[in-house]
C-alpha positions in Angstrom: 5.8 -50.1 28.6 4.1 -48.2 25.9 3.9 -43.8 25.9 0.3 -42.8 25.8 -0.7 -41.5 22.4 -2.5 -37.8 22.4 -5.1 -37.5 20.2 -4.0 -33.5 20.0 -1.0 -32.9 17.5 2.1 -30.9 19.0 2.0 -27.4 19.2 3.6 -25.1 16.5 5.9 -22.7 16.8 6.2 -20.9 13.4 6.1 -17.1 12.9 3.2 -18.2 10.5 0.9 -19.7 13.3 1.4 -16.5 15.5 -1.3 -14.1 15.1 0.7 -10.8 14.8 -0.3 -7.0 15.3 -1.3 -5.1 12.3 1.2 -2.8 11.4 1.7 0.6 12.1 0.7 1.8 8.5 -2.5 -0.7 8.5 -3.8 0.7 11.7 -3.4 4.1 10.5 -5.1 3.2 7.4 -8.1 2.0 9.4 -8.3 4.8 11.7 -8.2 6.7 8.6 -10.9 5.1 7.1 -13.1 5.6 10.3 -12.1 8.6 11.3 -11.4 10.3 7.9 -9.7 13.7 7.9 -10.3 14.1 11.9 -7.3 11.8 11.9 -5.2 13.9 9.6 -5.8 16.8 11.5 -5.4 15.5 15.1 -1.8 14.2 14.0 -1.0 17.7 12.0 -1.8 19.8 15.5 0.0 17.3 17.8 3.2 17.6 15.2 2.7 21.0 15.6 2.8 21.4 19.1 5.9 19.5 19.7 7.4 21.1 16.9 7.0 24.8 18.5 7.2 23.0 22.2 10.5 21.8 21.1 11.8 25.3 19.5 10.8 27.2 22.3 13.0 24.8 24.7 15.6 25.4 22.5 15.4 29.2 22.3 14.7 29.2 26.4 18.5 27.8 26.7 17.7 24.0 26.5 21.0 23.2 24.9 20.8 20.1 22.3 24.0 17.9 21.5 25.1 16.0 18.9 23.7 16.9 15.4 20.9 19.1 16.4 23.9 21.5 18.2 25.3 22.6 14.4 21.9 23.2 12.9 19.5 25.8 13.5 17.0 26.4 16.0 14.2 24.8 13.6 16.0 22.1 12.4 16.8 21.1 15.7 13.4 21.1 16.6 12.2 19.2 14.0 14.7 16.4 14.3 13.8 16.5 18.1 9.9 16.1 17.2 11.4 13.1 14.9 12.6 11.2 17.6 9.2 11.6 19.6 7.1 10.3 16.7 6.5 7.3 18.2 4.9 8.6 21.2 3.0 11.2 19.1 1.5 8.6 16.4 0.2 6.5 20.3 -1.5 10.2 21.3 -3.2 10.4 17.9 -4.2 6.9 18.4 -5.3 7.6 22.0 -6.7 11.2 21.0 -8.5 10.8 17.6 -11.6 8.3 18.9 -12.0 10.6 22.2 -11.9 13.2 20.2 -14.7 12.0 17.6 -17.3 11.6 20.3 -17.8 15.2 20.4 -21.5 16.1 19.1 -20.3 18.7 16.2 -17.5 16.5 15.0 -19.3 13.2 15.4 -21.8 15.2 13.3 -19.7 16.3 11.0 -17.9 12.5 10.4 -21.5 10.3 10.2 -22.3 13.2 7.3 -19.0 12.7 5.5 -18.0 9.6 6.2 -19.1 8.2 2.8 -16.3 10.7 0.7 -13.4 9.5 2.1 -12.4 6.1 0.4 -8.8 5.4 1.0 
């Protein structure tokens, strides 16, 4: 008794044949090029935020440990707004589009859109 012969080859399992995600710095890149400076500023006042969120925690008596306890109040803060980048670069993501359907900044982008060329 013969096996049946497929007319359909195998299946391959190489990292090569997977079709990945585009990185982190190529989707910023492209919402960059979409959004233009919208996208700049949405991640500069969301870094801001946590920065002072995080240095008034510490001056209201949340009490860091480990490195952030030898530095200074700022210091702290920023290192604590370094850990949350992750979850800051998924709000300007998030934020940024929702953000650019407003009528004075969608506006503002569909007049400028054409100087930005990163």
């Amino acid at each position: 008794m013969n096996p049946s012969v497929s007319d359909t080859p195998p299946p391959t399992t190489t990292p090569a044949a997977k079709a990945g995600k585009p990185s982190l710095m190529a989707r910023f890149k492209t919402l960059m090029l979409e959004y233009g400076p919208l996208a700049l500023v949405t991640n500069y006042v969301i870094f801001g935020l946590v920065l002072v969120g995080f240095y008034a925690a510490i001056r209201l008596g949340f009490q860091p440990s480990g490195a952030g306890e030898q530095a200074g109040t700022w210091a702290a803060a920023y290192a604590a707004s370094q850990v949350v980048k992750p979850l800051r670069l998924a709000a300007v993501f998030v934020l940024t589009p929702l953000i650019a359907r407003i009528p004075p900044v969608a506006r503002f982008i569909e007049r400028n859109k054409h100087k930005w060329n990163f």
